[in-house]
LODO-603907 format. One record per residue (C-alpha): residue number from 1; residue in three letters; z, x, y. Coordinates in steps of 0.02 Angstrom, whole numbers, plus 50000, padded with zeros to 5 digits. Example, Ala and Ser with C-alpha at 12.3 -4.5 7.8 and 13.67 -1.06 7.14 Angstrom:
2
SITE resi resn    zz    xx    yy
SITE    1  ALA 50390 50615 49775
SITE    2  SER 50357 50684 49947
This chain:
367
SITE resi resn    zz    xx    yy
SITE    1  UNK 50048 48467 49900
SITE    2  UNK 49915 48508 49780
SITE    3  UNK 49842 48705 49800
SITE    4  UNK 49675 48672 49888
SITE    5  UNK 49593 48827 49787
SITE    6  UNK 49519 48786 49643
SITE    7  UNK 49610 48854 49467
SITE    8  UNK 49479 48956 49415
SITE    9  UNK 49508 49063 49567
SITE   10  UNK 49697 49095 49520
SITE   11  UNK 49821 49209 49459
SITE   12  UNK 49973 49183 49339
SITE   13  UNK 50126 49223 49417
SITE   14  UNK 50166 49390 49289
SITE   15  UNK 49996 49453 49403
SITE   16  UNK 50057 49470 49551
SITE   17  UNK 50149 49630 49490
SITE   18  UNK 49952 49717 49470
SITE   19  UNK 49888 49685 49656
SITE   20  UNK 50062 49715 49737
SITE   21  UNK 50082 49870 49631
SITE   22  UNK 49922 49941 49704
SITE   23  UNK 49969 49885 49861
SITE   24  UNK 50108 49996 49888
SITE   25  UNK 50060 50144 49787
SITE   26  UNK 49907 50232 49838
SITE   27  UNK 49840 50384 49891
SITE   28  UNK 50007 50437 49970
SITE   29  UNK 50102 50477 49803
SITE   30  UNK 50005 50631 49792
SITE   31  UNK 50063 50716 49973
SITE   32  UNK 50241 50598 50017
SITE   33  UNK 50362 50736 49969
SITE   34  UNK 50276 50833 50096
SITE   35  UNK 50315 50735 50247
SITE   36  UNK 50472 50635 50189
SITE   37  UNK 50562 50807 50212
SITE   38  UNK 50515 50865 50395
SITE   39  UNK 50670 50755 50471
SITE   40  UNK 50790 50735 50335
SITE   41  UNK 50737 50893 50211
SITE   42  UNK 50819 50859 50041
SITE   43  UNK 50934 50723 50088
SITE   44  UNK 50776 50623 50112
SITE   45  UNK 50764 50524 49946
SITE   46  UNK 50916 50431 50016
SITE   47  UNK 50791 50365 50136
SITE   48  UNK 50681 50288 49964
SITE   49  UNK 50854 50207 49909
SITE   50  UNK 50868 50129 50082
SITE   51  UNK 50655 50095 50116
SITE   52  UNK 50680 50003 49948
SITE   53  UNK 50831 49882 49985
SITE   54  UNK 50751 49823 50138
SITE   55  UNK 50587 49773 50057
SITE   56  UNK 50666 49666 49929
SITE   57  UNK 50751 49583 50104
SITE   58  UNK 50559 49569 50178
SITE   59  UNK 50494 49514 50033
SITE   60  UNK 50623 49372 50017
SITE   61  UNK 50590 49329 50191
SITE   62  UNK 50385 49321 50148
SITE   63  UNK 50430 49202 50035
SITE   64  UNK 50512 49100 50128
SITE   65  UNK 50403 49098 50252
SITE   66  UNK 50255 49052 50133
SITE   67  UNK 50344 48922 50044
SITE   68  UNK 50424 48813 50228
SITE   69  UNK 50280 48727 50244
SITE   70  UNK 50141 48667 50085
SITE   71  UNK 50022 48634 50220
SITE   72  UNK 49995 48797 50282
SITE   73  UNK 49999 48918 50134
SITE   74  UNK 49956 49092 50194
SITE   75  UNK 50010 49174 50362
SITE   76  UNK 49849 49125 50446
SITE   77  UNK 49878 48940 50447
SITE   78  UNK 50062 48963 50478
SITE   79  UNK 50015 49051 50646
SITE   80  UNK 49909 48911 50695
SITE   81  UNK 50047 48778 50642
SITE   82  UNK 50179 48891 50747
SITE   83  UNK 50073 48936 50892
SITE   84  UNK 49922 48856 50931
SITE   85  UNK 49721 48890 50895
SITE   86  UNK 49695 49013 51016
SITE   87  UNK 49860 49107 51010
SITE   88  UNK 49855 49099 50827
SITE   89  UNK 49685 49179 50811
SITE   90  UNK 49734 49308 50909
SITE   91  UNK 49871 49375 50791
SITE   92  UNK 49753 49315 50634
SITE   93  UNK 49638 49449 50708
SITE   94  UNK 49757 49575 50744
SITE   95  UNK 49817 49539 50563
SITE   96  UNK 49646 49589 50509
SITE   97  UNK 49604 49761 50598
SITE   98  UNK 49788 49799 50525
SITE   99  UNK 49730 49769 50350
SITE  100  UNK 49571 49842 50378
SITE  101  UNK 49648 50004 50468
SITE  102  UNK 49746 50037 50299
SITE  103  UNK 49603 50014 50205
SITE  104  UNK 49500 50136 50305
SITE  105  UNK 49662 50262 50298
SITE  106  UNK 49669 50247 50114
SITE  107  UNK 49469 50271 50098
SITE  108  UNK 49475 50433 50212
SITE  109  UNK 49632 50516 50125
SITE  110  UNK 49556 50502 49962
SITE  111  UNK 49378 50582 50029
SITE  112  UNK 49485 50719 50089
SITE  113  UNK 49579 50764 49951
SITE  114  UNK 49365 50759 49859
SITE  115  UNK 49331 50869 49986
SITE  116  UNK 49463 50996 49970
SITE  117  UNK 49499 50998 49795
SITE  118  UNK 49312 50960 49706
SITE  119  UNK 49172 50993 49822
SITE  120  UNK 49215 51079 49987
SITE  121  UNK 49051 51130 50030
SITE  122  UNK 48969 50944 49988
SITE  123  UNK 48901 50815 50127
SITE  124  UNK 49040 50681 50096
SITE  125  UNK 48918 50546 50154
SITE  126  UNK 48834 50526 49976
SITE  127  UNK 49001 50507 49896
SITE  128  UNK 49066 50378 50037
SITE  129  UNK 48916 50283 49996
SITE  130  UNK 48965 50270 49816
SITE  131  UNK 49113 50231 49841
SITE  132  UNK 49061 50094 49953
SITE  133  UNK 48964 50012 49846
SITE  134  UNK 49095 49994 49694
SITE  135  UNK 49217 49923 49850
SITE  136  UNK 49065 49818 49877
SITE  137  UNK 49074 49773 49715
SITE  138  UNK 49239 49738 49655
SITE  139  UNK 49275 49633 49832
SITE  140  UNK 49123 49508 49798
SITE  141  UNK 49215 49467 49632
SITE  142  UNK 49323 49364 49700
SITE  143  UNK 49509 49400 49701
SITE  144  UNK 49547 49384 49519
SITE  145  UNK 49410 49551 49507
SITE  146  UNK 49529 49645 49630
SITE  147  UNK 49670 49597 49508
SITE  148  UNK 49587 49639 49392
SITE  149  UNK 49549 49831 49445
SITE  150  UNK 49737 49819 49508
SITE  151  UNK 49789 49806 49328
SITE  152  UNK 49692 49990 49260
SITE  153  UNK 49759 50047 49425
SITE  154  UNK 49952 50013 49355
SITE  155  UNK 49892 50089 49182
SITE  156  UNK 49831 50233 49255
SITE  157  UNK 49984 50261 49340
SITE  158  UNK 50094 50279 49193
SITE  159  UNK 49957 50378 49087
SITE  160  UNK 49965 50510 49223
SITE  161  UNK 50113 50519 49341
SITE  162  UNK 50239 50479 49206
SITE  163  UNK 50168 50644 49104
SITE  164  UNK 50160 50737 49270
SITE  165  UNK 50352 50708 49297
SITE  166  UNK 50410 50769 49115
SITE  167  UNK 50286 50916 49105
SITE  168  UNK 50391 51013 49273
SITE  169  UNK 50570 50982 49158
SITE  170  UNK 50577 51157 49094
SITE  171  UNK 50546 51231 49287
SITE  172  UNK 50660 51101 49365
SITE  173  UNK 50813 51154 49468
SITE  174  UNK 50955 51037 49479
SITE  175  UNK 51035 51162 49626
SITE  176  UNK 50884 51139 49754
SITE  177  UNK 50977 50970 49771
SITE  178  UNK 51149 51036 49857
SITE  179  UNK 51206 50994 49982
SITE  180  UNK 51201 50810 49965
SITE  181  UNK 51238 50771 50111
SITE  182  UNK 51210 50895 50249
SITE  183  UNK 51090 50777 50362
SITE  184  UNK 51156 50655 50487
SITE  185  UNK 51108 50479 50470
SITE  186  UNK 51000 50462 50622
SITE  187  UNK 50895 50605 50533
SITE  188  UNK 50905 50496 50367
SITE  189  UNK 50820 50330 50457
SITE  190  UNK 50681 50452 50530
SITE  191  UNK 50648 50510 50351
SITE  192  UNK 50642 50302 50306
SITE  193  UNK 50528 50269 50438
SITE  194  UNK 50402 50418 50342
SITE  195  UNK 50437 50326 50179
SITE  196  UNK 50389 50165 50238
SITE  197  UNK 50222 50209 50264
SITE  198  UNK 50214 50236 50083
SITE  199  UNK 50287 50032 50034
SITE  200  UNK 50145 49952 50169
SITE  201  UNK 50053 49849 50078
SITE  202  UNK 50169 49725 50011
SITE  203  UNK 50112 49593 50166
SITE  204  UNK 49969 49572 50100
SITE  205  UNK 50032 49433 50007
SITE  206  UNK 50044 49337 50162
SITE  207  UNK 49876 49297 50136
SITE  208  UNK 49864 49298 49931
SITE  209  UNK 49996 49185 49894
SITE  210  UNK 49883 49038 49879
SITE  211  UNK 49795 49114 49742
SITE  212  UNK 49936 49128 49649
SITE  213  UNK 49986 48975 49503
SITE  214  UNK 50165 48912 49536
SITE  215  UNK 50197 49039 49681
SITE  216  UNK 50394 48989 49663
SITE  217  UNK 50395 49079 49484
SITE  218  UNK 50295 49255 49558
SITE  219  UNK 50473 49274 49651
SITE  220  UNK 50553 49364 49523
SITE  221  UNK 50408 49477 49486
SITE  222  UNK 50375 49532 49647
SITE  223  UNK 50553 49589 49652
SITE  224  UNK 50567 49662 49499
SITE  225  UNK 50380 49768 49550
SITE  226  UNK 50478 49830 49715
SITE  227  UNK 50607 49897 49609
SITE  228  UNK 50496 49985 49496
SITE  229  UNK 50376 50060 49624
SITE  230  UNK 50567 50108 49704
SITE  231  UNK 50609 50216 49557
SITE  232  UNK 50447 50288 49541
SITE  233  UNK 50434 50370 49709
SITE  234  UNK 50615 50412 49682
SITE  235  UNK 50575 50497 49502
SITE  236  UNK 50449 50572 49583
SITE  237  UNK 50516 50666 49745
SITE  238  UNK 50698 50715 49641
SITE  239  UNK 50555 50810 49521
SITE  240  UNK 50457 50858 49668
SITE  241  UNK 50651 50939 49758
SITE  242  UNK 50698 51006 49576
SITE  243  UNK 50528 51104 49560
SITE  244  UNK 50484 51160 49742
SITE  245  UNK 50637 51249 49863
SITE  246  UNK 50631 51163 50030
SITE  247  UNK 50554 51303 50099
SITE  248  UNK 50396 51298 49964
SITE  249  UNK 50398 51108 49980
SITE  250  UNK 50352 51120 50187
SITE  251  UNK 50173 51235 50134
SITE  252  UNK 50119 51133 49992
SITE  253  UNK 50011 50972 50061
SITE  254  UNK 49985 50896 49899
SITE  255  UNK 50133 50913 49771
SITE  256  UNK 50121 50796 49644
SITE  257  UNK 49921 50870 49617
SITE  258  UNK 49999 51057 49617
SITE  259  UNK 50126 51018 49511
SITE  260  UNK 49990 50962 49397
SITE  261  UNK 49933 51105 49365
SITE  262  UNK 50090 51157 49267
SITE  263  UNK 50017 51053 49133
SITE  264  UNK 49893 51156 48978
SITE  265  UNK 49789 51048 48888
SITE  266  UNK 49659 51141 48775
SITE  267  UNK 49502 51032 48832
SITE  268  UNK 49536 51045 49005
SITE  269  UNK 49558 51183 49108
SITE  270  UNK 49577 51124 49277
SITE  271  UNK 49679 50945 49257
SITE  272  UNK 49702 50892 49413
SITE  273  UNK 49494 50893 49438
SITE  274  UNK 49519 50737 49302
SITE  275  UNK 49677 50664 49392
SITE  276  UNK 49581 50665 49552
SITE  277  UNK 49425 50582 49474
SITE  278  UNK 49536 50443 49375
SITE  279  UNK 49622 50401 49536
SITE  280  UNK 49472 50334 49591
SITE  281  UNK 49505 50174 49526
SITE  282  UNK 49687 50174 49575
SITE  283  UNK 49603 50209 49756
SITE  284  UNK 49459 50063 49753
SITE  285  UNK 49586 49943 49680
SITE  286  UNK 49669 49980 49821
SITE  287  UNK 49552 49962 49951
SITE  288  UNK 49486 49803 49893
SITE  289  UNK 49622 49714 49886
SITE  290  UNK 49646 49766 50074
SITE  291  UNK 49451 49726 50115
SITE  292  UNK 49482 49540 50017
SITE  293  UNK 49644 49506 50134
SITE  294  UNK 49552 49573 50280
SITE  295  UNK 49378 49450 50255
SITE  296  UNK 49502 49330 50184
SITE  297  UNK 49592 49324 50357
SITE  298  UNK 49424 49347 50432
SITE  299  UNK 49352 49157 50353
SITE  300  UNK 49532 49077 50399
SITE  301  UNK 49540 49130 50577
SITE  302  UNK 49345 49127 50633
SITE  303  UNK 49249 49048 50496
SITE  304  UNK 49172 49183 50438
SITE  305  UNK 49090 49215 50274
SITE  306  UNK 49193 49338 50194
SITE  307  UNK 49026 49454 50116
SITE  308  UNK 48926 49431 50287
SITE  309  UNK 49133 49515 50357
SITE  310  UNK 49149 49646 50218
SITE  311  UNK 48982 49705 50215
SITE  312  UNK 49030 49736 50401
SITE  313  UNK 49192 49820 50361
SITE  314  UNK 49110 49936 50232
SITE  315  UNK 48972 49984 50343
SITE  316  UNK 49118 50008 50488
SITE  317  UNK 49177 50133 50339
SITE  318  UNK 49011 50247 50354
SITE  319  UNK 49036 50238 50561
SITE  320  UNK 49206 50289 50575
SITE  321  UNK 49200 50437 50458
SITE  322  UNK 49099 50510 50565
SITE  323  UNK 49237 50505 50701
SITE  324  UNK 49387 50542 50582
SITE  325  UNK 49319 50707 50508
SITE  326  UNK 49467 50818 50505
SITE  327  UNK 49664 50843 50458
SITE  328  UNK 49721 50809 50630
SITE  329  UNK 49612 50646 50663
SITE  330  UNK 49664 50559 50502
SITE  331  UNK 49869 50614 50528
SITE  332  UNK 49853 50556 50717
SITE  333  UNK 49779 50374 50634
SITE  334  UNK 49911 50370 50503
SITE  335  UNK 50060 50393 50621
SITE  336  UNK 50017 50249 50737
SITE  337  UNK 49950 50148 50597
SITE  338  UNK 50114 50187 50520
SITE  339  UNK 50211 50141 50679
SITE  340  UNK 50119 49985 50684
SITE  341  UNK 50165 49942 50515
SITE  342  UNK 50329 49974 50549
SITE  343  UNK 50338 49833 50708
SITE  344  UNK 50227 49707 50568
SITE  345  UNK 50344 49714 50444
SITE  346  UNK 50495 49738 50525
SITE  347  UNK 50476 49636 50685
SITE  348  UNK 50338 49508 50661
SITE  349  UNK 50390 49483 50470
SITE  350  UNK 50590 49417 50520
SITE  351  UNK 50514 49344 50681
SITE  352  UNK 50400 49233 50585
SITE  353  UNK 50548 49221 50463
SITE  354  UNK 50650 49124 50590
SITE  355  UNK 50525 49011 50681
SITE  356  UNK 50473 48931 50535
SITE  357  UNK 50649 48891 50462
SITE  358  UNK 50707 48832 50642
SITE  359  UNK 50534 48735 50640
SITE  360  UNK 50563 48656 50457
SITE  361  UNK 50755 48604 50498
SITE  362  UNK 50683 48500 50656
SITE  363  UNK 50564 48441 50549
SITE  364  UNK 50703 48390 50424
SITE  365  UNK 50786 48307 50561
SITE  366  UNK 50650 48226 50647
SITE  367  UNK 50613 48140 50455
């Protein structure tokens, strides 16, 4: 069946790998080492390996699911085919406070890490605003614009992580490492269920596929973006465990930013200050994409504009900020978002997986 969006509004296939990537890698990279080794200490970048095996399973099974049925191309018209209007609605709109949960989460980590790191003693609320209004921005834009900001997110990535990783080499050591193995497995799946938080992200295309040329042919890239983004948080915590003893590792909140400082460049003096203010596209990119799913989701399920719903969501932004104004209030958010996450992608995901391939073979047979 021919894609109902128009071309212009599309994506190749090759750029899926930009909004995916920014997807899963966010504003967590900077503090993950932290809290991946509470359960699991150093044996916890076993739990990566094993996060990372089971979203290339998930994100087979999102495929699949997309691709049973050419008549209902995103998640939101697959839960009305499967269960009904009003039943279907219900989980479109749970599927929308989800996405715009982790797009609130995202947006209040990253004014934290402002707050403590640039301007402690500053109001945030002028800087929220800002960065409201480039969300604003880059959302209205359409979806290719939130690819677009997706790609300089990737870029910026490898311009400053990838230097941040080889400038700790000399300071690295190997022995922090040993034992291997000297954490039981049950402690290992608690660490995985920390790192997961870190791969939400990747359902949001669920709701992008249909913007997507040839979907079929994004299959391979998608996969071969979950294995990259795999090895990066892996390059990253082995650097993080080589630099920082265990003991170090449980006091510093932010280790890929301290381990920053490590590197001299003449011009700048403080270079996490410029890490921190690049990110900020890495962050928005982010964020849209989120915000698009969310109004996206929004117009399927209730016929709602998508501006009149993310002008809405932004001003939602403001509100809650107000409410989530410390440490403790954004960790308690991000451990049951994060628990939530886990039951989306790891019970609703296969769940969906099988109705609709029981639901196509009927079909099949009922042909």
């Amino acid at each position: 069946m021919k894609n109902p969006i128009h071309e212009k509004y599309l994506i190749s296939p090759f750029f899926i790998v930009f909004p995916m990537y920014v997807s899963m890698v966010g504003v967590g990279i900077l503090s993950f080492q932290h809290e991946l080794i509470h359960d699991a200490g150093y044996n916890s970048w076993i739990s990566i390996l094993l996060v990372g095996i089971s979203i290339h399973l998930i994100l087979w099974m999102i495929y699949k699911i997309l691709s049973s049925n050419q008549e209902a191309p995103d998640v939101t018209s697959i839960n009305h085919t499967c269960f009904g209007k009003i039943a279907g609605n219900i989980l479109n709109f749970a599927i929308v406070v989800y996405f715009y949960f982790g797009a609130f989460i995202e947006f209040r980590a990253y004014i934290e890490i402002i707050q403590v790191w640039l301007f402690p003693e500053m109001n945030i609320l002028p800087i929220s605003f800002i960065l409201v209004l480039f969300i604003y921005y880059t959302v209205n834009g359409g979806f290719r614009s939130v690819t677009g900001l997706s790609f300089w997110g990737l870029v910026i990535t490898l311009i400053l992580i990838v230097p941040q990783v080889l400038s700790v080499l000399p300071y690295r050591h190997p022995l922090n490492l040993l034992p291997l193995l000297n954490h039981s497995i049950t402690d290992i799946f608690i660490s995985s269920k920390n790192m997961l938080f870190q791969f939400m992200g990747i359902e949001a295309l669920l709701l992008f596929y249909p913007f997507i040329k040839t979907p079929a042919k994004s299959q391979k890239w998608a996969h071969l973006l979950v294995l990259f983004v795999t090895f990066l948080y892996l390059v990253t915590t082995i650097s993080t465990f080589m630099y920082y003893s265990e003991g170090q590792l449980q006091h510093v909140l932010w280790p890929t930013l301290n381990m920053l400082m490590e590197i001299e460049v003449p011009i700048l003096q403080r270079l996490e200050y410029f890490f921190i203010s690049v990110w900020v596209i890495k962050i928005i990119a982010n964020i849209s994409l989120s915000l698009w799913v969310a109004s996206r989701g929004m117009k399927n399920a209730l016929q709602i504009r998508p501006r009149a719903s993310l002008i809405v969501f932004l001003a939602g932004f403001l509100i809650l900020e107000f409410f989530v104004n410390d440490r403790s209030s954004i960790r308690s958010i991000t451990e049951f978002y994060s628990t939530v996450g886990l039951y989306f992608i790891y019970v609703y995901i296969p769940f969906m997986f099988v109705v609709t391939q029981i639901r196509k073979k009927v079909q099949a047979k009922l042909s």
